[in-house]
C-alpha positions, -999 to +999 in steps of 0.1 A: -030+050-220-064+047-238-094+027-228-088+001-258-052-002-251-054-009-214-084-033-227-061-052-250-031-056-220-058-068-196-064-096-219-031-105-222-025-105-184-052-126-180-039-147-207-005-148-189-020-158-156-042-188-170-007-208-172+006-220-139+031-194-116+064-196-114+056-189-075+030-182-053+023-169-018-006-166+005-013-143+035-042-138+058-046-105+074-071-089+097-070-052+106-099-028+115-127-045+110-115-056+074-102-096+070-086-099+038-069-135+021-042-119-007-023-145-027+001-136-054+013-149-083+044-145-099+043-152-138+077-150-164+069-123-191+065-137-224+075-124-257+036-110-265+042-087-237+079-081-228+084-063-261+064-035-255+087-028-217+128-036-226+131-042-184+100-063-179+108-100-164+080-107-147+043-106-141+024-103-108-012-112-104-024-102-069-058-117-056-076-099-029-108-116-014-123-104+019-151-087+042-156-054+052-186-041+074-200-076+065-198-075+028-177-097+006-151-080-014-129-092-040-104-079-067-075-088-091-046-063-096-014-066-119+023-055-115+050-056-137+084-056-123+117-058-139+126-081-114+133-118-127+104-143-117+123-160-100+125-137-074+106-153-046+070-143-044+075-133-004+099-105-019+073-088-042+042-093-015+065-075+009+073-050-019+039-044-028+028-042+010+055-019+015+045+003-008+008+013+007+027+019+039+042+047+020+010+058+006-003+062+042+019+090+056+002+118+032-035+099+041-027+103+079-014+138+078-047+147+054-072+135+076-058+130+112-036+165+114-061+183+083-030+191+063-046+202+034-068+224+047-041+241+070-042+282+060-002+277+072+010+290+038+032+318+043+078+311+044+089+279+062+061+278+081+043+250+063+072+224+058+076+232+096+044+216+105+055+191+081+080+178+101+062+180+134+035+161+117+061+137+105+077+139+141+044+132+158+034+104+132+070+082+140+066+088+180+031+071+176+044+042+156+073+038+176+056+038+209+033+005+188+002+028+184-023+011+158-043+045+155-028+082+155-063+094+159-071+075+189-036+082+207-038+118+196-074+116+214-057+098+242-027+119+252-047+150+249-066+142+276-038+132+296-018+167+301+011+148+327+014+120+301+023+147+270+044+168+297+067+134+299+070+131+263+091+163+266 
């Protein structure tokens, strides 16, 4: 998609979310130093836009205004979904927060376990270490840690502690 063109459907989004939501929902979260306030919007397609995507229903408009290290941060995104808008807006927040849980998996195994750097490249061997990465990553979560760093840190010190595990 070229510069103008994403241009010209920014300005209809924003044209879209000037007139009031269908539904709306708010959430406060603080995590790791960072305290974000998202609300989202849920908007009906109209004709101007839903002819360029057969599917699309509905608009989302998510607002995202926050600190982080002590600075103010603040941004707008936009989702289409084929989904009709009158799908509560709790089901698309969930959706959308779902989704960045996905994106974290790959971001934990890059910099936690160095996956991308690993020289493990020969056979079965590196989808292997996948899945003990994977493995490791679920027992963490499971057992409610908020950090795999910090546990990794923790239970390598703790040689009787891992020997249990097994």
């Amino acid at each position: 998609m070229s510069k103008r063109t994403r241009r010209n459907y920014t300005k209809r989004l924003k044209k879209i979310a000037s007139q009031a939501p269908i539904s709306s929902v708010c959430t406060q979260e603080r995590n790791k130093g960072r305290q974000e306030v998202r609300k989202l919007s849920v908007y009906a397609a109209s004709s101007g836009i839903a002819a360029d995507w057969l599917v699309l229903q509905s608009i989302l408009m998510v607002e995202r205004l926050g600190s982080h290290q002590g600075r103010e941060v603040s941004s707008i995104s936009y989702y289409i979904s084929s989904l009709p808008a009158q799908a509560p807006a709790s089901y698309f927040s969930a959706g959308i927060r779902g989704d960045w849980e996905i994106e974290m998996l790959p971001y934990i195994k890059n910099t936690t376990f160095g996956e991308d750097k690993s020289k493990l490249r020969k056979g079965h061997t590196p989808s292997n270490m996948s899945v003990i990465r994977n493995l490791a990553i679920n027992l963490f979560r499971h057992w409610g840690a908020k950090s795999v760093a910090r546990s990794m840190r923790q239970i390598a010190r703790d040689i009787k502690g891992l020997a249990l595990l097994f």
